[in-house]
N, C-alpha and C positions, 0 to 999 in steps of 0.2 A: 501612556508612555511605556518604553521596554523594560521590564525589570529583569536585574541583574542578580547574580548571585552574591550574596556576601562578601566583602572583602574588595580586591580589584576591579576597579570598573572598564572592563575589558570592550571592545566596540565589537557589538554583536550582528551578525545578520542575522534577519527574522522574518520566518514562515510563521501567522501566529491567526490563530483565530478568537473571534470573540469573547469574552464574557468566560474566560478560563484563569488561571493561576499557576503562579510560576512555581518550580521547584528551588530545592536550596542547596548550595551547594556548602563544601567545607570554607569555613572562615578564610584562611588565606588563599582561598580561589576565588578566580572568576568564570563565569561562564561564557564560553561563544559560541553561537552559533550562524551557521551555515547552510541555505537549502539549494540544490540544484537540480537542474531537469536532464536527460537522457547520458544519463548515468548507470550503464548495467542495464540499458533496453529500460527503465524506468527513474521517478526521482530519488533523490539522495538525501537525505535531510544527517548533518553534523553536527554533534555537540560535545564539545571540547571545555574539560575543566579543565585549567591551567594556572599556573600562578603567575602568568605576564601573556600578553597580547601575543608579543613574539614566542612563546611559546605554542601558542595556541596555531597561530598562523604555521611555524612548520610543523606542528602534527597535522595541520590540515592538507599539507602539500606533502608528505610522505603517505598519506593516506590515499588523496587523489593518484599519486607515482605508483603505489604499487596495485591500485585498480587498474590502470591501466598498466601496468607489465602482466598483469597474470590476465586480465583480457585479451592481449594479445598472442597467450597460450593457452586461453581453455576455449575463446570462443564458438561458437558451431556456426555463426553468421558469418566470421571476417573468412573467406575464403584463404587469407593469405597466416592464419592462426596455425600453432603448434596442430593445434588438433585436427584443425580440417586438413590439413597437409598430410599428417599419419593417418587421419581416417580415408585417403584418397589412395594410402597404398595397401598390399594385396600380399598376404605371406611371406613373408621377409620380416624379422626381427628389427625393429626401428631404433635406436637410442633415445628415450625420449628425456624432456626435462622432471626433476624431483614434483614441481606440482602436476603436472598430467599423470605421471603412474602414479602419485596419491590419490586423483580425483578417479583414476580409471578401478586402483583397488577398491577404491570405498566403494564404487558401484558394483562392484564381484560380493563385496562382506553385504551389503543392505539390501539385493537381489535375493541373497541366500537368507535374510535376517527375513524380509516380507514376505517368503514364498513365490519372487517373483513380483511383487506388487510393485518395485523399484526397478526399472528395465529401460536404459539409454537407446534400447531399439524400439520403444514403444513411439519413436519420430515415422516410424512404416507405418503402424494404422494413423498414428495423426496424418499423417499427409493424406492418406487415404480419405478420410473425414474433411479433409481442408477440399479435397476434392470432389467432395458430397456437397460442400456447401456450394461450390464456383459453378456448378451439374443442376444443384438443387435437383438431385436424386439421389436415394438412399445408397450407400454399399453395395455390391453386388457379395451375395453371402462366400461363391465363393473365393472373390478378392478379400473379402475381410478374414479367412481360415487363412489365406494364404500367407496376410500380413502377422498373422497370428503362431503363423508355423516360423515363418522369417524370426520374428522378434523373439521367439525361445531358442532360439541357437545359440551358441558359445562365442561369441564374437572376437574376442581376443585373447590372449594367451600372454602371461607377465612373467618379464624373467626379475628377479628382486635381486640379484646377485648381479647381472648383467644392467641392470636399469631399462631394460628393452618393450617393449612391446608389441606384438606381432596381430597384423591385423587380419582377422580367420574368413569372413562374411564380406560380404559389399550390403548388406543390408542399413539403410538411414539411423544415423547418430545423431544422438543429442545431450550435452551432459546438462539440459537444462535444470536437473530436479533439486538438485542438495550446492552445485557447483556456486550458484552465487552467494551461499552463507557460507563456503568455506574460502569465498575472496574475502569477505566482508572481516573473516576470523583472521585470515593472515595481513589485512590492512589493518585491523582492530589490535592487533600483536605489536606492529611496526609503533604504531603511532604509543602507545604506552607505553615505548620503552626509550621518549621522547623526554631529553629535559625537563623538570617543569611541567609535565604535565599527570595529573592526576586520577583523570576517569574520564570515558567520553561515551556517546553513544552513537550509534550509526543506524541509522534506518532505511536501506532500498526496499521502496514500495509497499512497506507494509511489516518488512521482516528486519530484526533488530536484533544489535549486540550491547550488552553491556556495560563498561569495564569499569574497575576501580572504584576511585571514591565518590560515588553516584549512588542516589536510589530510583529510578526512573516511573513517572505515572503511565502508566500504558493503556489505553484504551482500546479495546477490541469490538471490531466493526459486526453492525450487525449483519450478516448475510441480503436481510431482505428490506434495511432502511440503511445504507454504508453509505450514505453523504458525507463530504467533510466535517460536516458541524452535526449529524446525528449524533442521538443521544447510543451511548454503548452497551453493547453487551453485558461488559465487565470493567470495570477502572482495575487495574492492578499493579501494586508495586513491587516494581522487580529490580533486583542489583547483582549485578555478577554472573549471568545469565544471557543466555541465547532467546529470542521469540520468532517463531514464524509460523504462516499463517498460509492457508491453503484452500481454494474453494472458486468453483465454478462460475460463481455471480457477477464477477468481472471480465470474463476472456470467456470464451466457447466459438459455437456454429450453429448456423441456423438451418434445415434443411427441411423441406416442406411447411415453413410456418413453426416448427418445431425448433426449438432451444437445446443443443446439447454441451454437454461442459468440454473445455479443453483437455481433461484431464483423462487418462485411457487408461481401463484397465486389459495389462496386455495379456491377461491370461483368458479373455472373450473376446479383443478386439472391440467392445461398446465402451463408451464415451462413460465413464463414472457417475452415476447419480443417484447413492443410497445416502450421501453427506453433502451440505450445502458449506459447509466451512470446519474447519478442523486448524484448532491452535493448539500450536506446541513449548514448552520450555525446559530448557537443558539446559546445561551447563557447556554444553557444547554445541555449536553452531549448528556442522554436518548432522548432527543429530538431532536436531530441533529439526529442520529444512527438510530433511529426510522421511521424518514418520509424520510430521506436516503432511506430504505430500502422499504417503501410504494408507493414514487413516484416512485419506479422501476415498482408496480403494477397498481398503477391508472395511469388513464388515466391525458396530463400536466394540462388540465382543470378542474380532479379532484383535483390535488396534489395542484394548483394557489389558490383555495378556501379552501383546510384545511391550508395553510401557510399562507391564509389572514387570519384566526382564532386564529392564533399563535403570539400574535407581536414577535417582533424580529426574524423571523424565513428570511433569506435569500438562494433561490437556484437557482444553475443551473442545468437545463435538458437537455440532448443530446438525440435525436432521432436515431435510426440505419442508417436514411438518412442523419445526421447530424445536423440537423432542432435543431435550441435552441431554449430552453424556459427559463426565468430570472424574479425574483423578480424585485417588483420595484423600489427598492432601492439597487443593484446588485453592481448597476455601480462604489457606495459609495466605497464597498469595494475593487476593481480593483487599483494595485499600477500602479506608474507612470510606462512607458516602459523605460526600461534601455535606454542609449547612443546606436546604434548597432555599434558592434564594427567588426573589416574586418571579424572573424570570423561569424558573423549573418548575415553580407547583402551577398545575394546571387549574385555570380556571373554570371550575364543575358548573356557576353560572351560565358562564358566557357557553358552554359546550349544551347544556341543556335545552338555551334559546334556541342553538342553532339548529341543533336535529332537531326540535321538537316544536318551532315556532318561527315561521318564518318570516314575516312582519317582523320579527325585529331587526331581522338585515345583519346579523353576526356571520361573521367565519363561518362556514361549515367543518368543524371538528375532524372530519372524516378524510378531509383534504387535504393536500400540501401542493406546493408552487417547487419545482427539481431547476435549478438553474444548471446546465449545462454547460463547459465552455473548453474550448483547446487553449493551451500555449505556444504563439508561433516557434519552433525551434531554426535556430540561427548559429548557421555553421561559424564554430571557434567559438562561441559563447554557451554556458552550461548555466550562470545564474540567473534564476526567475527578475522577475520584472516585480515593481512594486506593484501589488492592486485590493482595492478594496470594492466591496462587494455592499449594497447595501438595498433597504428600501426606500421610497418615497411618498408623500401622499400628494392629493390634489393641488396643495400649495406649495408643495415642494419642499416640505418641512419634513427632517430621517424620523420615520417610524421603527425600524430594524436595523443594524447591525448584521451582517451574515458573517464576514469575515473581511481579514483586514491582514496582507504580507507586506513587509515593508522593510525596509535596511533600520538605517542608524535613525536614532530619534530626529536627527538634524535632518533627514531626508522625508520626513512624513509631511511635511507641506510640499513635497513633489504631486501629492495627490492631491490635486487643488483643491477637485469641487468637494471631497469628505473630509479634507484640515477646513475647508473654510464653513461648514457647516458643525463640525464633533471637535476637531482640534484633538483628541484624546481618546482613549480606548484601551480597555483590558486585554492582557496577554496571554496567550496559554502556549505554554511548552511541553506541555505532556505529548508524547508519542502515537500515532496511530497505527494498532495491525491490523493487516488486512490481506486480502487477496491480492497481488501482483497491480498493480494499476500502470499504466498504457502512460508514457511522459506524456507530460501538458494537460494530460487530462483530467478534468475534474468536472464533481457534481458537488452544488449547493445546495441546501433544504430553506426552505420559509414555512414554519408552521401554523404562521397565520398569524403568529403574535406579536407584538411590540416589544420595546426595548424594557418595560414593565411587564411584564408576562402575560399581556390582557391581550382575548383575539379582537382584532380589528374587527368594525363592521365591512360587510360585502360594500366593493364600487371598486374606481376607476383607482391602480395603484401603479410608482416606477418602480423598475428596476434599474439599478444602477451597478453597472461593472467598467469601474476605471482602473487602468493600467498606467504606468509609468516607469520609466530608466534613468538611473544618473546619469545625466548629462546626455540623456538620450531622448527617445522620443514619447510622445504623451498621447494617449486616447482615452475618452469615454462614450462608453455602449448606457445611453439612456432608451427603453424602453418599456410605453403605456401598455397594461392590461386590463381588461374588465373582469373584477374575480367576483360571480353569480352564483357558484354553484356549479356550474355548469363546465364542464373539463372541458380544454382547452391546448392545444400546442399553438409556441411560435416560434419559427426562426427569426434569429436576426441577423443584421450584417454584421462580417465580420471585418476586423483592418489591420495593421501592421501587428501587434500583439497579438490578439485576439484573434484566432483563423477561423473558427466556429462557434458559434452560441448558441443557444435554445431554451426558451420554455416552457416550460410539461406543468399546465394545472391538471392536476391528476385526482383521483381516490386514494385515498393512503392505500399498500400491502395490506392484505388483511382487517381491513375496515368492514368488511359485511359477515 
């Protein structure tokens, strides 16, 4: 069932995964929470301490209101946006509004702060690169100087007296880099200064705010196992504080067979790849979102000396080789490690069988089963569908848990076939950061183990991915596998929820 915070028992929405644990809030609050999909080009996940429902409910509609006003002026997608409209005119001082010359200074002060590593014209070599991947041919070197020469120019000119801005270049704009944690800062602002309420947190796609009376568990993704339900890098407890989170492993391009990150450094024009993830925390949004995004660029010995510039700035770096780098005062933030419970200690028996003896028919250790799957997105609707994610064996009896989203406790028999099999299931509300993630979409992990931590023997196992709506419509995705050892894809069909699904028995990352 959902647990609640202490105090009022508020009616919460809930994106929540398995076999986790709730946080607590102050005695006369309640918590609510809220997840939605194509929200800021990714999802949304809300969570509102509040001391009555109706409170909770308009911080969450002053928060949804002013994502969408300041969308409608910072966007670089909506052609019809404050910005794209200034960005389409040509020497001429523009009037613009207080959050666009904010968003447009900051990127003049973090330009100059990174050396350049921070550059809204670095959209001329991406496109460039988006057009290596459609080609599947490399750059031509001297297009890539060219984008390079483009993106070092001076692009605008601010008048701060005037409120103006004058646009210098026709060269491609993008304020994608720091722009959405400094919505996420001025909707986090609105919503706190909201009756009733007391602390909230806000998480698009990976990057988090915050505020008040909250301590938030935050878990950061690993680069090279970032399933929803992987285990983390780091659990860490944060309050009053900015997270975000920067790295290749979810977005890029592929061009000849080759993998490059979306991420440009625009002082080479090459696509970033000395850092596979880079976490940031501040006190401040922009500034989190920002050097997030520059530690991707610089070198850790450059990013160690602009963060010692910064106080309060704490981060973690992951190298492609997995090599960390960490503030020095890292450690501060690191929550205790839970109790492990049968489910987290691994099974050294069952791991021994299985590499080392094969007649016994265990798991192969080495392995994992990556559930794939989209969210249909449904124009005027922004909240997820209920769904629960599990395994099955031969007789049809749940061996696993993967995960489990769902509304109010009264709506979890919407998911027929996993209420009438579990009926009940632990929650977790701890936060995930991570790299940017794509709405709808997600990956699950199966590591082979049971709802007791023990790996299954090898044979025929389901998978089950059931979806449902209040008062809306129901599907489930059961599909047999044979897990041998032997790696494996499938697709499966997909239906009204569900647009895409897949299979991947795989070799874990780094298993040999």
């Amino acid at each position: 069932m959902t647990k609640l915070a202490a105090g009022i028992a508020l009616t919460p929405l809930a994106f929540v995964l398995a076999n986790g644990t709730a946080q607590s809030a102050t005695e006369r609050s309640g918590l609510y929470i809220d997840q939605r999909e194509n929200i800021l080009g990714t999802s949304l996940d809300l969570k509102i301490v509040a001391r009555s429902y109706a409170a909770a409910r308009q911080a969450e509609s002053v928060i949804l209101t002013e994502i969408d006003r300041l969308t409608s002026l910072l966007s670089g997608y909506d052609a019809a946006s404050e910005f794209s409209r200034w960005a389409s005119t040509f020497g001429r001082a523009v009037p613009v509004s207080t959050d666009l010359w904010t968003v447009l200074h900051a990127f003049d002060t973090w330009s100059a702060r990174t050396g350049g590593a921070i550059n809204a014209a670095s959209e001329a070599i991406a496109q460039l690169w988006q057009q290596a991947a459609r080609s599947q041919t490399m750059p031509d070197e001297a297009d890539r100087l060219r984008a390079v020469a483009a993106a070092r120019q001076t692009h605008w000119q601010l008048d701060a007296a005037a409120q103006t801005a004058t646009r210098l270049t026709q060269t491609p704009l993008r304020l994608n880099t720091f722009t959405k944690s400094y919505v996420l800062d001025q909707a986090a602002t609105r919503a706190m200064q909201q009756p009733g309420v007391d602390g909230l947190v806000l998480n698009s796609g990976g990057d988090l705010v915050i505020r008040g009376d909250w301590q938030e568990l935050v878990h950061v993704a690993n680069p090279t196992d970032f399933a929803e339900n992987a285990q983390p890098l780091a659990r860490l407890a944060v309050s009053n504080r900015a997270v975000a989170t920067s790295g290749d492993y979810k977005r890029g391009v592929t061009v000849g067979g080759i993998r490059y990150s979306h991420l440009i450094d625009p002082q080479t024009g090459w696509p970033a790849g000395a850092v596979a993830s880079a976490t940031v925390i501040h006190p401040d949004p922009v500034t989190a979102g920002a050097l997030a995004t520059a530690f991707n660029v610089l070198s850790p010995a450059e990013s160690a000396r602009l963060a010692a510039s910064l106080p309060g700035t704490e981060y973690l770096i992951i190298t492609p080789a997995g090599r960390q780098f960490t503030s020095p005062d890292w450690q501060q933030l690191v929550a205790a490690s839970p109790v492990a419970t049968a489910e987290q200690q691994p099974d050294q028996t069952a791991s021994l069988l299985s590499v080392g003896s094969r007649k016994d028919k265990q798991w192969n250790a080495s392995q994992e089963l990556l559930i794939n799957f989209e969210l249909n997105a449904f124009p005027g609707r922004s909240h997820r569908p209920f769904v629960a994610v599990w395994v099955e064996d031969q007789k049809h009896e749940p061996v696993r848990n993967l995960a489990l989203w769902y509304n109010k406790p009264r709506w979890l028999p919407e998911l027929r076939a996993f209420y009438a099999q579990q009926r009940d299931a632990n929650i977790d509300v701890s936060s995930i950061t991570s790299a940017t993630r794509s709405p709808g979409a997600y990956t699950i992990q199966w590591d082979g183990k049971d709802n007791a931590g023990q790996y299954v023997k090898q044979g025929s196992y389901t998978i089950c991915i059931e979806t449902a709506r209040e008062h809306g419509t129901y599907q489930l995705i059961r599909q047999s596998m044979d897990f041998n050892g032997k790696p494996k894809q499938q697709t499966l069909n997909g239906n009204v929820e569900v647009t895409t699904a897949a299979l991947d028995y795989r070799e874990k990352a780094g298993s040999r």
